[in-house]
C-alpha positions in Angstrom: 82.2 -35.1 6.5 80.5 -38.5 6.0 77.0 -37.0 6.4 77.8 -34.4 3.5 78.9 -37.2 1.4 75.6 -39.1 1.8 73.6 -36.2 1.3 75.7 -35.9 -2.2 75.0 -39.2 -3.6 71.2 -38.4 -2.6 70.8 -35.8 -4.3 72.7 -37.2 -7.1 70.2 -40.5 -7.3 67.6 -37.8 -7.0 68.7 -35.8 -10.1 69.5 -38.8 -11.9 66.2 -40.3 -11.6 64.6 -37.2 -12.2 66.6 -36.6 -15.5 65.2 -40.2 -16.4 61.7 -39.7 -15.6 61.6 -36.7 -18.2 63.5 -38.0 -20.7 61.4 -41.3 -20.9 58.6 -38.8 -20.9 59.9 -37.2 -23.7 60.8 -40.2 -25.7 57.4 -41.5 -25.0 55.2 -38.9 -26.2 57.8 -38.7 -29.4 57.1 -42.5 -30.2 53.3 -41.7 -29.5 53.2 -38.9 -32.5 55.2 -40.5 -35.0 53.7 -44.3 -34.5 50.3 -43.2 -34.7 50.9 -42.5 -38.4 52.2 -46.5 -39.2 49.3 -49.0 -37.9 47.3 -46.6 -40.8 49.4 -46.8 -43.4 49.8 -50.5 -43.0 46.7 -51.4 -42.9 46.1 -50.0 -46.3 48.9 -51.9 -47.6 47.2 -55.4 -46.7 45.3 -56.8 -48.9 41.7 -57.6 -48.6 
């Protein structure tokens, strides 16, 4: 029964870090589009 425990929690810490790895892959490539957009616009704003 112990053995079946440990292979639970592994697989859990395996899921979880998965789950992590695609979400900050997703959160990343959102931040990418939608910052890409503000250096331009404020650097137009500064003045000469």
């Amino acid at each position: 029964m112990n053995d079946v425990s440990q292979l639970a929690t592994a697989m859990l810490a395996i899921a979880f870090t998965a789950m992590l790895l695609v979400t900050g892959q997703w959160f990343m490539e959102y931040r990418l589009q939608h910052e890409a957009e503000t250096p331009l616009a404020a650097m137009m704003t500064l003045p000469p």
